[in-house]
C-alpha positions in Angstrom: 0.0 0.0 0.0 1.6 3.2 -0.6 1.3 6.2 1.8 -1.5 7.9 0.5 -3.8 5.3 0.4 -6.1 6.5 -2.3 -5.5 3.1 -4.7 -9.7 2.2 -5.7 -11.0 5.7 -5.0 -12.5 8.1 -7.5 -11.8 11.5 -7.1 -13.3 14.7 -9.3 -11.2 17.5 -10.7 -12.1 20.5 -11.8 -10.3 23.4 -14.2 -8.0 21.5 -16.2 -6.6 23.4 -19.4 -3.7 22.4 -20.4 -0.7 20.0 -19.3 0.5 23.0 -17.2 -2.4 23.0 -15.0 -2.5 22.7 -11.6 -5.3 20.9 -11.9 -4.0 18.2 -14.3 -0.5 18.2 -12.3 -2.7 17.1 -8.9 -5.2 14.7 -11.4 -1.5 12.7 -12.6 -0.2 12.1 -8.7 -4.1 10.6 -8.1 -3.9 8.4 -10.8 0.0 7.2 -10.4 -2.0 6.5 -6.8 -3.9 3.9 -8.5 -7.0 6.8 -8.0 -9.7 7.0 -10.6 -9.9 10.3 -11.6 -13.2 12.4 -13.1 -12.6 15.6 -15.2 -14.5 18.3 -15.2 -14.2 21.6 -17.8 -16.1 24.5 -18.5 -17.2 24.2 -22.0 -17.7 21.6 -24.7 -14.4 23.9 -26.9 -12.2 22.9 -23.7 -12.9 19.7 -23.7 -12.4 19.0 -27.5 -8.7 21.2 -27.3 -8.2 18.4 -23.8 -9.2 15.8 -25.5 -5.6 13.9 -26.1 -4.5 15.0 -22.6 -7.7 13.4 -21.4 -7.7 10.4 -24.1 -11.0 8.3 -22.4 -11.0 9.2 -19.0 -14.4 10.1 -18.0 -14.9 14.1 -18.7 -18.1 16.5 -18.0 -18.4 20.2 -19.2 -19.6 21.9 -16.3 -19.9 26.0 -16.8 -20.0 27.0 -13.4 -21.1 30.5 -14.1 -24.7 29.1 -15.1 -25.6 27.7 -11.7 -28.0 25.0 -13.4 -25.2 23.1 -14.7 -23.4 22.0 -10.8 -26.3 20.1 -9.9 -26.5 18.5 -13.1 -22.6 17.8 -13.3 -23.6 16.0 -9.9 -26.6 13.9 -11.0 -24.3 13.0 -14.2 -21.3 12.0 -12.6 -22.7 11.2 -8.8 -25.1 8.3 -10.4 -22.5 6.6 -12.5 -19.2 7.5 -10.5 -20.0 7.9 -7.0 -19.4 7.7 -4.0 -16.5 10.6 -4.8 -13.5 10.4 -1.9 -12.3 14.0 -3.0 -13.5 17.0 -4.8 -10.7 19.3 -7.0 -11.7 23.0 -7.2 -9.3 24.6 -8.9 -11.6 27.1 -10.6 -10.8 31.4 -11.2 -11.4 34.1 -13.7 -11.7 37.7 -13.7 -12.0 40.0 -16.8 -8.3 41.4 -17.0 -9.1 42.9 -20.4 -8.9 46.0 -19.9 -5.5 46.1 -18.1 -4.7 46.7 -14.6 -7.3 49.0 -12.6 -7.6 50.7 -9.5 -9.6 48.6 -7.4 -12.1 51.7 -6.3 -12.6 51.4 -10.2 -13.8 47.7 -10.4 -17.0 47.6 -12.2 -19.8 45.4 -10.3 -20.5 42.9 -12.7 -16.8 42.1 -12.9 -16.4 41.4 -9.4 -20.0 39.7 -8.7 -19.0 37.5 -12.0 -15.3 36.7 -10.6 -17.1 35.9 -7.5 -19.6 33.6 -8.5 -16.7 31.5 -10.9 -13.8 31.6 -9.0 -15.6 31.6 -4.7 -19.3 30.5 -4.9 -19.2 28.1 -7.0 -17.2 26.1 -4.5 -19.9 26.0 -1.9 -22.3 24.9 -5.1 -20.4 22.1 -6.1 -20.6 21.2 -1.7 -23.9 21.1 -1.9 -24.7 19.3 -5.1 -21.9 16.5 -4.8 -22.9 15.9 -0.9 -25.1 13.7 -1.5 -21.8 11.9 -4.0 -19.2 12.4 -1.2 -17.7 9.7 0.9 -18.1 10.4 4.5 -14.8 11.0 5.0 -13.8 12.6 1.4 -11.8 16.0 1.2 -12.5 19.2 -0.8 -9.4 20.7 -2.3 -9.2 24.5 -3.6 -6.3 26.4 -5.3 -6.1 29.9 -3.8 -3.1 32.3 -3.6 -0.6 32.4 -1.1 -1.0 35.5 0.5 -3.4 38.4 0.6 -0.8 41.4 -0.7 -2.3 44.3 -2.6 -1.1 43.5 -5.6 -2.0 46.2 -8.3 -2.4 43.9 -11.3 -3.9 40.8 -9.2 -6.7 43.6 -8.7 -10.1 42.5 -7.7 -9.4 39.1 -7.5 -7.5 39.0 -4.1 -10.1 39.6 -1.7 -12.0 37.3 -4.1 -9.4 34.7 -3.2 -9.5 35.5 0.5 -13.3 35.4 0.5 -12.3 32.1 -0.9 -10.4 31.1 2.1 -13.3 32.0 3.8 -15.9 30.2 2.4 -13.2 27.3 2.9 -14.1 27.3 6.5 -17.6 27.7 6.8 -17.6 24.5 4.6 -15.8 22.7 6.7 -18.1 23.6 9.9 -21.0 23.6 7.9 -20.5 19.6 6.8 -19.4 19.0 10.0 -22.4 18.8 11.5 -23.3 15.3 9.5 -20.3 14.0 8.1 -16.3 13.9 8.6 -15.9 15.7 5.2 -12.7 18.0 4.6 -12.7 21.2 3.2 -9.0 23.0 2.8 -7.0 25.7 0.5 -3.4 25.4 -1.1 -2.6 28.9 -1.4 0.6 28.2 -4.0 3.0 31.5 -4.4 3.2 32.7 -8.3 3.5 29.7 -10.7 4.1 29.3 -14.5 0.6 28.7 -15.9 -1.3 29.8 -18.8 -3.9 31.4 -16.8 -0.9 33.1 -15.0 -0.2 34.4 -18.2 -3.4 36.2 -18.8 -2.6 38.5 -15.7 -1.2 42.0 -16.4 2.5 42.2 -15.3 2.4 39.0 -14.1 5.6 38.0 -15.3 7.7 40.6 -13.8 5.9 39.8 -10.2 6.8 36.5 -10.7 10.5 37.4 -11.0 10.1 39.0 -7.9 8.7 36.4 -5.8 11.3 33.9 -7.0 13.6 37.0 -5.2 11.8 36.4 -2.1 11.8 33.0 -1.5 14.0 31.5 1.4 15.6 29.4 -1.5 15.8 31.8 -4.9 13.8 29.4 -6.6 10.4 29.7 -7.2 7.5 27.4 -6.5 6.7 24.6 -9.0 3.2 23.4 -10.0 4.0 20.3 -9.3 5.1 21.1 -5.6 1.6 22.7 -5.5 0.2 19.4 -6.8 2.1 17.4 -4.4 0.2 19.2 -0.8 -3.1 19.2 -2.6 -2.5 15.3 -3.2 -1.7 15.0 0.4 -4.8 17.1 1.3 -6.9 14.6 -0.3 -5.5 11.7 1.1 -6.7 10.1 4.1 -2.7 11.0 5.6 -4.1 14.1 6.2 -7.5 13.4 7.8 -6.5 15.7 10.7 -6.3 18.9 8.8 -9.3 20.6 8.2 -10.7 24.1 7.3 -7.1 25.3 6.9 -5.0 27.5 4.1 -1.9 25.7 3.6 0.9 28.4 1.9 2.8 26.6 -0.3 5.4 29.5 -1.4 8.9 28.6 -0.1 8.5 31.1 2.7 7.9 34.3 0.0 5.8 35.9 2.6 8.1 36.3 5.3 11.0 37.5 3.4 10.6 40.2 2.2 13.7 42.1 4.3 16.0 39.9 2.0 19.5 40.9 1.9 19.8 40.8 -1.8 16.4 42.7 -2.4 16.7 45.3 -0.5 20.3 45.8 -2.1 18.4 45.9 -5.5 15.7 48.2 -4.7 17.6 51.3 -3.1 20.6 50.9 -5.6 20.6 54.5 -7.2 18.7 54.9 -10.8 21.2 55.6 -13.3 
């Protein structure tokens, strides 16, 4: 048996794009676990560009911005998959397209629309797939690692922190009938293509690679690796938490070498 003990179980897995997801990094540790894995993607073009990486696993389009389609991702994949020993939500968008923005000058139906995709529709795809969920199964989500104003993040931190929050109201909230898990890995910037479609991203992820303990910044497969463990039944004692997985990023920011580099006279 190997440590995770997940060999037989069927797990679901949200968000994948690409082979650089964080999502498809987590789904490749479940199944080298002997796991059976269940995809889920937001529309029936995704799925056709995933279709190699997914070959014949079992895949569902689930558009979680129409909230009639959770409940009937559940009923679809509940009946014929079920019972589920772990949920994958790694799930976020915002409307970047018109560049970085105060955040006094987010527009409503951005944020309400980043809210509902990227926060609610975590505590949607609770409720629907609770009646699908092992008594003991664990709910991943992919967050951020720490709450900093960052300019061209914009909106989409305190969305991520509300996030966090829903996280552990979750976890109290299932308690009250099951032994169900609800946690966060909250990964420091990582080389993804929706990383890509963030304003200036590239330049703040320089500077976190700057900041961590180790000058080397966090892979998406070290991300993959805690959210494996957070399914797992090795972790059954960690619940309603945000684990930071950022090679200690957020406590180093009096670095030596960074602070050299920012007051060094302009030329």
């Amino acid at each position: 048996m190997s440590f995770l003990d997940i060999a037989g179980k069927t797990f679901l897995v949200t968000g994948v794009a690409n082979r650089k997801s964080v999502a498809w990094h987590i789904a490749q540790i479940l199944e080298g676990e002997g796991a059976k894995v269940v995809y889920s993607v937001r529309s029936p073009e995704r799925l056709e560009s995933v279709q190699k990486l997914l070959q014949d696993r079992p895949a569902y389009v689930c558009d979680v911005e129409d909230e009639s389609q959770i409940p009937a991702l559940a009923e679809a994949a509940g009946h014929i998959h079920g019972p589920f020993a772990g949920l994958v939500h790694s799930i976020a968008f915002a409307n970047f397209s018109a560049g970085p923005q105060p955040f006094h000058a987010t527009r409503r139906e951005d944020f309400l629309q980043a809210t509902s995709i990227s926060c609610f529709s975590l505590v949607e795809l609770a409720r629907a797939f609770k009646p699908f969920l092992a008594p003991d199964a664990s709910v991943v989500s992919i967050g951020i690692s720490s709450q900093v104003t960052a300019e061209n993040y914009g909106y989409l931190s305190p969305i991520k922190a509300a996030l966090d929050s829903a996280t552990r109201f979750l976890a109290k909230s299932f308690s009250a009938d099951s032994e169900v898990r609800f946690n966060t890995v909250n990964p420091g910037p990582l080389k993804t293509s929706a990383s890509a479609g963030i304003p200036g991203y590239l330049e703040n992820y320089l500077f976190a690679e700057k900041l961590t303990l180790r000058k080397r910044a966090i892979s998406t497969q070290e991300v993959a690796n805690t959210a494996a463990f957070l399914l797992s039944p090795r972790s059954s004692g960690i619940n309603g938490q945000s684990l930071v997985v950022n090679a200690g990023m957020d406590m180093n920011y009096f670095d030596r070498e960074v602070i050299d580099a920012a007051m060094r006279p302009k030329v």
